[in-house]
MIMARMAR-551243 format. One record per residue (C-alpha): x, y, z; residue in three letters. Coordinates in steps of 0.5 Angstrom, whole numbers, plus 500, padded with zeros to 3 digits. Example, Ala and Ser with C-alpha at 12.3 -4.5 7.8 and 13.67 -1.06 7.14 Angstrom:
2
525491516ALA
527498514SER
***
This chain:
61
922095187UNK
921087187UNK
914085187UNK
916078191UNK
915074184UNK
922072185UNK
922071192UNK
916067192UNK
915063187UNK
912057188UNK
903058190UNK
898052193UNK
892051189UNK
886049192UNK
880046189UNK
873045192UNK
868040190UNK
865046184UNK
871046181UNK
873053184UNK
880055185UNK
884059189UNK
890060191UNK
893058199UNK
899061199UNK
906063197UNK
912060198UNK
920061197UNK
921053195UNK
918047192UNK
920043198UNK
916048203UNK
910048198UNK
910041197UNK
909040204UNK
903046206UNK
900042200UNK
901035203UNK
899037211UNK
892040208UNK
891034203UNK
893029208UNK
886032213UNK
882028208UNK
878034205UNK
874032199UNK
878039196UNK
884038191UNK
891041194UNK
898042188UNK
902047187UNK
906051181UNK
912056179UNK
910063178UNK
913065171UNK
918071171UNK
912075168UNK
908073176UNK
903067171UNK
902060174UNK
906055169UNK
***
């Protein structure tokens, strides 16, 4: 059974004004994540948007 690592590797990270993070969601390509991550910055919130690749084993990079 796939845990959807594989298939959704790519994650948007927010973090808020406190440093606390969380995550947006999950995404199929970098080019799909990046874009999410680029339409929520763009609304000029004082939040921090990135992205990052699952490792195999489902951590962040």
């Amino acid at each position: 059974m796939n845990d959807g690592t594989v298939l959704l590797p790519w994650l948007v990270i927010r973090q808020d004004d406190n440093g606390n993070r969380y995550r947006v969601g999950r995404y199929a390509t970098k080019a799909e994540a990046q874009k999410i991550a680029d339409s929520l910055d763009d609304r000029g919130h004082q939040q921090l948007y990135w992205i990052e690749k699952l490792s195999p084993s489902g951590s962040g990079r």
